[in-house]
C-alpha positions as CSV (number, residue, x, y, z in Angstrom):
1,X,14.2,4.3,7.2
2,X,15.0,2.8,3.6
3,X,14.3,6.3,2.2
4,X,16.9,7.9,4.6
5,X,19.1,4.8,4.3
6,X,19.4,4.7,1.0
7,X,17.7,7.1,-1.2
8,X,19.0,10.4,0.5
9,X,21.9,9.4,1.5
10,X,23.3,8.3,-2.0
11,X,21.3,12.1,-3.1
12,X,24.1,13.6,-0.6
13,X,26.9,11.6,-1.6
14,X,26.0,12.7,-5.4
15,X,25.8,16.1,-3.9
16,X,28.7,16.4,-1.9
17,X,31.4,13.9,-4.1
18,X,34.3,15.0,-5.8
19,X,35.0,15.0,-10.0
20,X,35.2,11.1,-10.6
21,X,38.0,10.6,-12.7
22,X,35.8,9.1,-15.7
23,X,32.1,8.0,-15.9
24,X,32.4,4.4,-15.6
25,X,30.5,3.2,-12.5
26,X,33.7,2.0,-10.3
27,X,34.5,5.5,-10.5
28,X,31.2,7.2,-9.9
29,X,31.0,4.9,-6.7
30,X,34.5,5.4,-5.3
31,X,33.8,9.2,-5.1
32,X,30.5,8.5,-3.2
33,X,32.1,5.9,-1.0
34,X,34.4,8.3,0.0
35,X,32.1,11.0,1.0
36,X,29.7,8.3,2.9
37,X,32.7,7.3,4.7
38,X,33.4,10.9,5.9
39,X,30.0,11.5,7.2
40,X,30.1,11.7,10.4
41,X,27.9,9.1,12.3
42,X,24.1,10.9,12.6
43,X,24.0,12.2,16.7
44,X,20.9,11.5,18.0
45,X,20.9,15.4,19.2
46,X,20.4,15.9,15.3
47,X,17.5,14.0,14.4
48,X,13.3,14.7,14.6
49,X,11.2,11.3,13.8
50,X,7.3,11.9,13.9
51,X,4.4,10.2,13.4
52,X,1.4,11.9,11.6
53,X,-1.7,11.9,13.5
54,X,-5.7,12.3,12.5
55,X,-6.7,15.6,10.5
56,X,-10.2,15.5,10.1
57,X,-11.5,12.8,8.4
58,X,-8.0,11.2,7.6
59,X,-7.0,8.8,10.1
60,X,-3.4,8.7,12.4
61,X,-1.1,6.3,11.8
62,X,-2.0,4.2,14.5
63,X,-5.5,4.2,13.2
64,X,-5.0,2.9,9.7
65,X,-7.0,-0.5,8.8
66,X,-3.6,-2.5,8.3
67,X,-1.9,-1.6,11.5
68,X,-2.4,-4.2,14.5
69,X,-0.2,-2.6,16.4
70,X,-2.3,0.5,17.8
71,X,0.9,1.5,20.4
72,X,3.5,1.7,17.2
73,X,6.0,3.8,17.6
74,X,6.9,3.6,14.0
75,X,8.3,6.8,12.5
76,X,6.4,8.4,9.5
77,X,8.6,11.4,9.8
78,X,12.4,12.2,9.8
79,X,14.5,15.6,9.9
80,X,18.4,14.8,10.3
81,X,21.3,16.7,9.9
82,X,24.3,15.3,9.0
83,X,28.1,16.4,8.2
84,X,30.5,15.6,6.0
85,X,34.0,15.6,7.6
86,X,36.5,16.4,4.8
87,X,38.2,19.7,3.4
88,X,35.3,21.0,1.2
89,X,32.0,20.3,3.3
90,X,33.6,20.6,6.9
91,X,31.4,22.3,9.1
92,X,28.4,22.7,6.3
93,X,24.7,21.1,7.4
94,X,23.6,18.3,5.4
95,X,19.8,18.0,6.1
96,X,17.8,15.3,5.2
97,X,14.0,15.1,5.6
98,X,11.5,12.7,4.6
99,X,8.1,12.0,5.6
100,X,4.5,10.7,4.7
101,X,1.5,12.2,5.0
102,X,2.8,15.9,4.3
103,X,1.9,19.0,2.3
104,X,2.8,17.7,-0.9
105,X,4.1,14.8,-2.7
106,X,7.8,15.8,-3.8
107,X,11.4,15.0,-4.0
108,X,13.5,17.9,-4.3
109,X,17.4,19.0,-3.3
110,X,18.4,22.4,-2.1
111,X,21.3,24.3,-2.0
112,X,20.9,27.3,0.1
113,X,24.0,30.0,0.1
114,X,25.1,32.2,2.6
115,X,24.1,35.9,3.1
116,X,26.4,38.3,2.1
117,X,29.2,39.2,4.6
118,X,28.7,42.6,5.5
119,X,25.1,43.3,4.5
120,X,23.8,46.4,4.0
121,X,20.9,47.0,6.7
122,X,17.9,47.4,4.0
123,X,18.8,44.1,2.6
124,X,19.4,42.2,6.2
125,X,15.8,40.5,5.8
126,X,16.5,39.1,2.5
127,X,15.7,34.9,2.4
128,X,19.3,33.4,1.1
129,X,19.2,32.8,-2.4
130,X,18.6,28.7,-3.0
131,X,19.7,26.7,-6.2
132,X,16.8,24.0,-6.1
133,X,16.8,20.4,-8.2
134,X,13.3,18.8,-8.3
135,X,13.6,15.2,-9.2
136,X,10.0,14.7,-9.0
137,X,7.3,15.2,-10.1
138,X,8.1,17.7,-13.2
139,X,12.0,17.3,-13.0
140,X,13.3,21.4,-13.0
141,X,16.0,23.0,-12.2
142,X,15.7,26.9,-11.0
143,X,17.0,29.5,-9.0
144,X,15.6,31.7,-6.2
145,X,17.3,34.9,-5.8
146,X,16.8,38.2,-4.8
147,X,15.3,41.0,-7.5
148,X,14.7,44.8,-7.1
149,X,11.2,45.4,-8.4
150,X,11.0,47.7,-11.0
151,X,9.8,51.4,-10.3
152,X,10.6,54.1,-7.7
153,X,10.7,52.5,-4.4
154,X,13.2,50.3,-3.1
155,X,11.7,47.3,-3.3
156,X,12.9,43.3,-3.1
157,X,11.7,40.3,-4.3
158,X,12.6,36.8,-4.2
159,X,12.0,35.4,-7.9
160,X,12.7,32.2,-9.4
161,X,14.4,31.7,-12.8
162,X,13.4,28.4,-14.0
163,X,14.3,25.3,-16.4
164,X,11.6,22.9,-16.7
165,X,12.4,20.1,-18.5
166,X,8.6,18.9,-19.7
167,X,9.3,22.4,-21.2
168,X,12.8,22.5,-22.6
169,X,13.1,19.1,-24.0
170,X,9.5,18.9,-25.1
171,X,10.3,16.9,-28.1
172,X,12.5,14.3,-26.0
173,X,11.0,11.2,-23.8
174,X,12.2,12.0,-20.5
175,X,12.1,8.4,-19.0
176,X,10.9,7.0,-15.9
177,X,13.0,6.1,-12.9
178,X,13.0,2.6,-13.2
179,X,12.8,2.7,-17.1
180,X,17.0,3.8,-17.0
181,X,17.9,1.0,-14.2
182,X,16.2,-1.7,-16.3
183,X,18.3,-0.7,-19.4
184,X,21.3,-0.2,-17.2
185,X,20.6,-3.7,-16.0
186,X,20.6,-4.9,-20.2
187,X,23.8,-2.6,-20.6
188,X,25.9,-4.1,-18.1
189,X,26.0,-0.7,-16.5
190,X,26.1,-0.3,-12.9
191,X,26.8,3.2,-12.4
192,X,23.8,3.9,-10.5
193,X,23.2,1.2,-8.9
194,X,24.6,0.9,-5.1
195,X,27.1,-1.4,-4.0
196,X,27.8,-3.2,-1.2
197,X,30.4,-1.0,0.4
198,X,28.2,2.1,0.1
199,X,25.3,0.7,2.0
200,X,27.8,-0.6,4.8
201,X,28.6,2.7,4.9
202,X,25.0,4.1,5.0
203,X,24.3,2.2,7.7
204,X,27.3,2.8,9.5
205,X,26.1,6.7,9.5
206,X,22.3,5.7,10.8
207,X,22.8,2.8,12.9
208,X,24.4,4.5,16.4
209,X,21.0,7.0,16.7
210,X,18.5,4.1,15.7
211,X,19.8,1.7,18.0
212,X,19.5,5.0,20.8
213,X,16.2,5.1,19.8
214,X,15.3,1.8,20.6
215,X,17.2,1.4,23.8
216,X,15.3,4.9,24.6
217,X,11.9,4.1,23.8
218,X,11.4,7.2,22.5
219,X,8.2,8.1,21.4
220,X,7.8,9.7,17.5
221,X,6.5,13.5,17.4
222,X,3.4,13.8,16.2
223,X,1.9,15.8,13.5
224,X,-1.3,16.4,11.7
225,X,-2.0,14.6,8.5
226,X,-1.9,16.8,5.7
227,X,1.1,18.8,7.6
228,X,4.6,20.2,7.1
229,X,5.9,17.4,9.9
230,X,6.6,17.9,13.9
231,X,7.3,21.9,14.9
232,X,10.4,20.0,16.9
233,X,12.3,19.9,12.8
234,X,11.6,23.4,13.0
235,X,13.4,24.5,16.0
236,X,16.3,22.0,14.9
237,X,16.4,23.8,11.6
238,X,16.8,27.0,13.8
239,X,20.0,25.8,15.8
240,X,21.6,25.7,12.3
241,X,20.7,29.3,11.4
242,X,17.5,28.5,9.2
243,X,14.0,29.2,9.4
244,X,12.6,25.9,8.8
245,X,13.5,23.0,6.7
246,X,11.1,23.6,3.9
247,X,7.9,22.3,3.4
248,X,3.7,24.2,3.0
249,X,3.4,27.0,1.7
250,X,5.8,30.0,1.7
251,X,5.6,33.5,0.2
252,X,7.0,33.5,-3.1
253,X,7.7,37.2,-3.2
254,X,9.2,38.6,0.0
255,X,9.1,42.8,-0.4
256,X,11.2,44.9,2.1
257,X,8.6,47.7,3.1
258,X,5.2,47.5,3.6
259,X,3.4,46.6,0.6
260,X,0.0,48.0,-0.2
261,X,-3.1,45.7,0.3
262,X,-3.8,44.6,-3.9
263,X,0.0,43.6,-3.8
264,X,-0.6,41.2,-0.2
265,X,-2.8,39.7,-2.2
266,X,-0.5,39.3,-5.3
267,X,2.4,37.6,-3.2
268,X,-0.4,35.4,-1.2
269,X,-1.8,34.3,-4.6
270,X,1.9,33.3,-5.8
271,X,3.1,31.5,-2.6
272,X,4.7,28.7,-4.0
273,X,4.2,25.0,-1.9
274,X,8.0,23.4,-0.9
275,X,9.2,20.3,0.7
């Protein structure tokens, strides 16, 4: 619940804010207040929890050594979609997801565009082209988007153009997480550090479907360790138009005809793992 609370939620108010009007902190958090403030209140309609469960030789939750409880219905898993209620973002899905105990080990944000209005039929199947920002581990920004292959059929792929900052700046320190607060701290700088009004607002966005989970009892999903989460996200990411809200593995390259059997094994051998 912290990570929902207060690590996505301030990642969608940096998303979603407007131009501050400089880049002192009081100004950086008035933008985010304001977009906190016009999230709507999360419906419980909207949200997945889950709990992973045994895998082989990796235990469940309920299993694990420090847990007394061995009835918890402590979520390990959550898929939410949330909406910001002002000019620019009416009507757009905000998902957040978070989870332990899944495919991999990353925090990323994704932008994912619309198709093209009026398609033409051959390209109908394309994936949307994503603008993706990975915070961790290896902090990269790239782009997937759609690319004829070169040569004489009509052929599409999805390819990612990318800036990895290990990479780029290789002759820079690109500090921890916690190294920038603590000099922030020594600076007298609180720009990115949340204040009080943001996580009343936070909480004012989660509160109404926790406290309906409670007075529901309701019982956590579950899911395999070592999983993409509860198959119940991926039917809520389908009510918003998309596949599935990231996560395992996916093909990298996705080709328009059928593709002959040395190239199945190219675009199986390139499937890239997302979260």
């Amino acid at each position: 619940r912290d990570v929902m609370q207060n690590h996505l939620l301030q990642m969608l108010a940096m998303v979603a804010m407007e131009q501050p009007s400089s880049l002192d902190a009081e100004s950086i958090r008035a933008e985010k207040l304001k977009v906190l403030r016009a999230t709507k209140p999360l419906a419980a309609a909207n949200l997945v929890t889950g709990q992973y469960s045994a895998s082989g030789s990796q235990p469940s939750y309920r299993d694990e050594p420090c847990i007394n409880d061995k009835q918890s219905r402590t979520e390990t898993f959550a898929a939410a979609v949330l909406f910001v209620h002002n000019p620019r973002w009416d009507g757009v899905p905000f998902v957040l997801k978070a989870g332990k105990a899944l495919t991999d080990s990353k925090v990323e944000l994704r932008v994912q565009f619309h198709q093209v209005p009026g398609v033409l039929p051959a390209l109908a199947d394309c994936p949307s082209n994503e603008l993706v920002v990975r915070v961790q581990p290896e902090e990269a920004i790239y782009w997937k988007v759609q690319n004829k292959v070169p040569g004489l059929r009509f052929e599409v792929e999805q390819l990612r153009m990318d800036l990895l900052y290990k990479n780029v700046f290789s002759s820079h320190t690109l500090p921890q997480a916690y190294e920038r607060l603590v000099l922030e701290v020594l600076a007298n700088d609180h720009s990115h550090f949340v204040s009080a009004d943001e996580i009343a607002a936070s909480w004012r966005v989660l509160t109404p479907a926790l406290h309906q989970l409670e007075a529901e009892k309701r019982e956590p999903h579950p899911y395999p360790f070592g999983s993409r989460g509860p198959p119940q996200a991926d039917e809520l990411a389908k009510r918003y138009g998309m596949k599935k809200f990231g996560g395992g593995l996916t093909e990298y390259v996705t080709a328009l005809k059928v593709l002959p059997t040395e190239r199945l094994a190219a675009v199986s051998q390139q499937a890239t793992p997302l979260v």
